[in-house]
C-alpha positions, -999 to 999 in steps of 0.1 A, spaced: 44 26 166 15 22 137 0 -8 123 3 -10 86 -18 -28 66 -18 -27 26 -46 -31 0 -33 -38 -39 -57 -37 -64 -78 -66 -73 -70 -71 -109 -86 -103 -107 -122 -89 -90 -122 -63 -119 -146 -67 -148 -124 -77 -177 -140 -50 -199 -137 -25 -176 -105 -25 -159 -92 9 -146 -63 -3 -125 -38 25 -117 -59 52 -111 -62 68 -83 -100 57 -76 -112 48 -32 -142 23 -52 -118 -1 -71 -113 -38 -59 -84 -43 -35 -68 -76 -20 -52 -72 13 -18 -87 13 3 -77 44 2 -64 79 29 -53 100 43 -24 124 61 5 118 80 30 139 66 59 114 34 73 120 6 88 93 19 98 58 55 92 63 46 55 75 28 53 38 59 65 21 81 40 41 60 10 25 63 29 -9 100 26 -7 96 -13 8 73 -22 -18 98 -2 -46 131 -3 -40 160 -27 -47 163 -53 -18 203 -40 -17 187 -4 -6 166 -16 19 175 -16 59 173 -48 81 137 -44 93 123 -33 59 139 -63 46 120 -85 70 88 -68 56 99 -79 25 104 -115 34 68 -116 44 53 -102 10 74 -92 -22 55 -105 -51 39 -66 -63 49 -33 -61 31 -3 -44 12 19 -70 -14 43 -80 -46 29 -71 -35 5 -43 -40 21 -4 -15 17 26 -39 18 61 -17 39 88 -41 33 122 -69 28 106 -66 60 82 -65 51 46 -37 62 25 -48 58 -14 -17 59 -40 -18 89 -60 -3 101 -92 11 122 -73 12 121 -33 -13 106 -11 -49 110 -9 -62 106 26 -94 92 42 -102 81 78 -114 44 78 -156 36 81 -151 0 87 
């Protein structure tokens, strides 16, 4: 089991001349918006909130779709990080770009 927590960009903490949301950039603002467990662990628990965050409701199994009842108001994209055990996942372009957490 893992403990998931997720970081979406800060849109709001950005400077409004100088907003580089959905890139894939570790120093941007984040917001953290929802904790919970999975039974995946490392980069294929980062994937799994991908497709939570993503994909239709109707494609979703029953405990993804409680996930969902906790926070569906965003989707997961480049820029925002998923933290597996305290390793950082950030949303790529392509992928996942890893980094173990200093906090």
């Amino acid at each position: 089991m893992s403990n998931i927590k997720i970081y979406l960009q800060d849109f709001n903490a950005m400077d409004a001349t100088n907003r580089r949301g959905l890139v894939s950039d570790w120093t941007l603002p984040r917001k953290f918006v929802l904790e919970y467990t999975s039974k995946h662990l490392g980069e294929e628990a980062a994937e799994e909130a991908y497709h939570i965050f993503n994909a239709p409701e109707e494609m979703l199994d029953e405990d993804e779709r409680l996930v969902v009842q906790q926070y569906r108001g965003h989707s997961l994209s480049v820029g925002d990080v998923v933290q597996v055990d305290g390793i950082e996942y950030l949303c790529a372009g392509s992928g996942w770009q890893t980094r173990k957490d200093d906090k």
